[in-house]
C-alpha positions as CSV (number, residue, x, y, z in Angstrom):
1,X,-134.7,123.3,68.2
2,X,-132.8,120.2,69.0
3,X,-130.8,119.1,72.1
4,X,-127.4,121.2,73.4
5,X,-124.8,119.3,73.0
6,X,-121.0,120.3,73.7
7,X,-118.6,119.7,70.7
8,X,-117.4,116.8,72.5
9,X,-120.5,115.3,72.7
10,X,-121.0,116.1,68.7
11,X,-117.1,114.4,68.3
12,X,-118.0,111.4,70.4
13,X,-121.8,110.8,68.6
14,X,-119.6,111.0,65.2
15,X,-116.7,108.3,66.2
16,X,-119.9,106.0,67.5
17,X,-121.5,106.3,63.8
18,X,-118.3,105.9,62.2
19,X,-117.8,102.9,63.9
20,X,-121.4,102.0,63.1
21,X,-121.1,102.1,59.5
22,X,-117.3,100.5,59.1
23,X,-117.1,97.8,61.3
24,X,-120.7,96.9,63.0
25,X,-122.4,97.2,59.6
26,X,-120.3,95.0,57.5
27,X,-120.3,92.5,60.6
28,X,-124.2,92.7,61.1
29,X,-124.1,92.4,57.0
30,X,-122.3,88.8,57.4
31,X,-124.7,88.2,60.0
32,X,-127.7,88.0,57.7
33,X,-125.8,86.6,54.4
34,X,-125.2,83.8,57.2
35,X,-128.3,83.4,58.5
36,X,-130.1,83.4,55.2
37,X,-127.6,80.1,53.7
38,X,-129.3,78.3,56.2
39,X,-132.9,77.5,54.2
40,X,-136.3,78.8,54.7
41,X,-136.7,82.6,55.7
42,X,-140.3,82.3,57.0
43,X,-138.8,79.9,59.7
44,X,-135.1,80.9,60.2
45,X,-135.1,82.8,63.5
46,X,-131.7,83.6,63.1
47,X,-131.9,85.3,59.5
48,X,-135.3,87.3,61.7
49,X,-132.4,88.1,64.7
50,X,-129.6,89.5,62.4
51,X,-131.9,91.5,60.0
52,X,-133.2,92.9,63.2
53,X,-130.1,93.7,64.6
54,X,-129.1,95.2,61.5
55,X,-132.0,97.5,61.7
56,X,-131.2,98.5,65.1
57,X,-128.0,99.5,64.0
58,X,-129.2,101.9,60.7
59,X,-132.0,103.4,63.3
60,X,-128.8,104.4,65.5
61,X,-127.0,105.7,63.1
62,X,-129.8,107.8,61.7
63,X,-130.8,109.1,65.5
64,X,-126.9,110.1,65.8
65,X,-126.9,111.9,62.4
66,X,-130.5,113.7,63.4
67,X,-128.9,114.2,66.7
68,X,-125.8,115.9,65.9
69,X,-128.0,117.7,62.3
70,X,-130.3,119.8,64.9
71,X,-128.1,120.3,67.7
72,X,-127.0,123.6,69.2
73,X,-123.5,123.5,70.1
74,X,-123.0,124.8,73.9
75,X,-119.9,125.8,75.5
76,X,-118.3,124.5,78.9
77,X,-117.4,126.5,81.5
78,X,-113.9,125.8,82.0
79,X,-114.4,128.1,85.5
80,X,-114.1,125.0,88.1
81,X,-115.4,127.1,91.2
82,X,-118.6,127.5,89.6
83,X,-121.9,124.7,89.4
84,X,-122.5,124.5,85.5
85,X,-122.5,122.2,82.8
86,X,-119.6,119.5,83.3
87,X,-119.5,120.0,86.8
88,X,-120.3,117.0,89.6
89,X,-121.2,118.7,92.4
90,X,-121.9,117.5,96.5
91,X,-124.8,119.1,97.6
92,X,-126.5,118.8,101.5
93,X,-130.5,118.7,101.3
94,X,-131.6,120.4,104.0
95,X,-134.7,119.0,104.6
96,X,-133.4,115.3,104.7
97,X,-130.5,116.4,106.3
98,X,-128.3,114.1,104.1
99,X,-125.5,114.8,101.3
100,X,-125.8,113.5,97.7
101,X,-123.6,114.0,94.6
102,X,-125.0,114.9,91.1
103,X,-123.1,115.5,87.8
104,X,-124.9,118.0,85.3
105,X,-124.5,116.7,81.6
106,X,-125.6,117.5,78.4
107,X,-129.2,115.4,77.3
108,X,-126.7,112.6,75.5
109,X,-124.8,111.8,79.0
110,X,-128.1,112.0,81.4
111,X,-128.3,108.7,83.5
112,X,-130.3,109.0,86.6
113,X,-129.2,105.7,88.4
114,X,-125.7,107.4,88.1
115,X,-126.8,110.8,89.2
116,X,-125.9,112.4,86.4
117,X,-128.9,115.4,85.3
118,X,-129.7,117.5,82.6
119,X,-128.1,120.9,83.1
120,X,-131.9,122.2,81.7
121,X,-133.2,120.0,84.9
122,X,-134.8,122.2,87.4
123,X,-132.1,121.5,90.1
124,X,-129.0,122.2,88.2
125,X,-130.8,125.7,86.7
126,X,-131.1,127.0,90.5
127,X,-127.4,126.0,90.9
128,X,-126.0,127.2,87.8
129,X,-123.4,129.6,88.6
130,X,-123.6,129.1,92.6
131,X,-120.0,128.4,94.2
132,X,-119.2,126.3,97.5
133,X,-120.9,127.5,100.5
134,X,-123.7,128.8,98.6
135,X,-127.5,128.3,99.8
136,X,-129.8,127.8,97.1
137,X,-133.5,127.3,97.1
138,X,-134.5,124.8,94.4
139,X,-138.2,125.6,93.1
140,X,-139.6,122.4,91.8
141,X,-143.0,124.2,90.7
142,X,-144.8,127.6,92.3
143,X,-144.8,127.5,95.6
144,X,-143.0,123.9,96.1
145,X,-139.1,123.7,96.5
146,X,-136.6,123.2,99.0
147,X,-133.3,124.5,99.9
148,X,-129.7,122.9,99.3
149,X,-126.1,123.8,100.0
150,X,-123.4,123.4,97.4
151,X,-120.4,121.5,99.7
152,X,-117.9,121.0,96.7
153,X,-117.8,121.1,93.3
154,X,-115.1,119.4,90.5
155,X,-114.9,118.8,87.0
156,X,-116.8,116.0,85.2
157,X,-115.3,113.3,83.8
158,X,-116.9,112.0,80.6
159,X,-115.8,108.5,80.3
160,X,-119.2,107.1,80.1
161,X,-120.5,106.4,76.8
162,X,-123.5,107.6,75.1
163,X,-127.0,107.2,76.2
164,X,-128.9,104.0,73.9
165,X,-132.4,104.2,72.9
């Protein structure tokens, strides 16, 4: 089974490989045609650079192809009172005694220096379908968890790209 993924995220992977293959292919192309007029490979590290890059760019397009071939489509919860997928949510940890905000996203948008989780992540499956005021104990594994309050919750909005590998 592959990744959920939201039709959005399936409509944003295909206008990244389509832009792959029309304009950063033919550009990356030129690249190495370039490179390679300027006289021995075994020592050109710019004809080495651009056939990289040019690699880099096919292994993309194939990951985005695979992604989007073995994905199950997921809907959104358009219900805005409710913690669930697309939702960024302000939660008060109980235990710290301090307030944090966390988006939950689909596996294609997750970006933990921006707070933005997996809805499969064991924090935003305790949450899911919670509303504001709720109490919630989050069980990290048996017998080890710890309680949080939903404070507010409001839409996502995706306008961050895709996560690179």
């Amino acid at each position: 089974m592959g990744h959920q993924l939201t039709q959005h995220d399936i409509d944003k992977m295909k206008k990244e490989i389509e832009h792959r293959k029309v304009v950063v292919r033919q550009e990356l192309l030129e690249s190495v045609k370039e490179a390679r007029a300027h006289g021995d490979l075994s020592e050109n590290f710019e004809y080495h650079a651009a056939k990289k890059e040019k690699n880099r760019n096919e292994s993309r397009i194939r990951y985005l192809e695979r992604m989007i071939k073995n994905a199950s489509i997921i809907e959104e919860d358009p219900d805005s009172d409710q913690v669930g997928l697309n939702k960024t949510v302000r939660l008060y940890f109980e235990d710290e005694g301090e307030e944090d905000v966390y988006s939950f996203v689909t596996t294609v948008l997750v970006d933990a220096m921006e707070n933005r989780l997996s809805i499969e992540s064991p924090l935003a499956r305790a949450l899911n379908g919670h509303k504001v005021g709720d109490r919630v104990y989050v069980e990290v594994r048996p017998g080890f968890g710890y309680y949080v309050q939903v404070r507010a919750i409001e839409v996502f909005k995706d306008d961050v790209p895709l996560r690179s590998f």
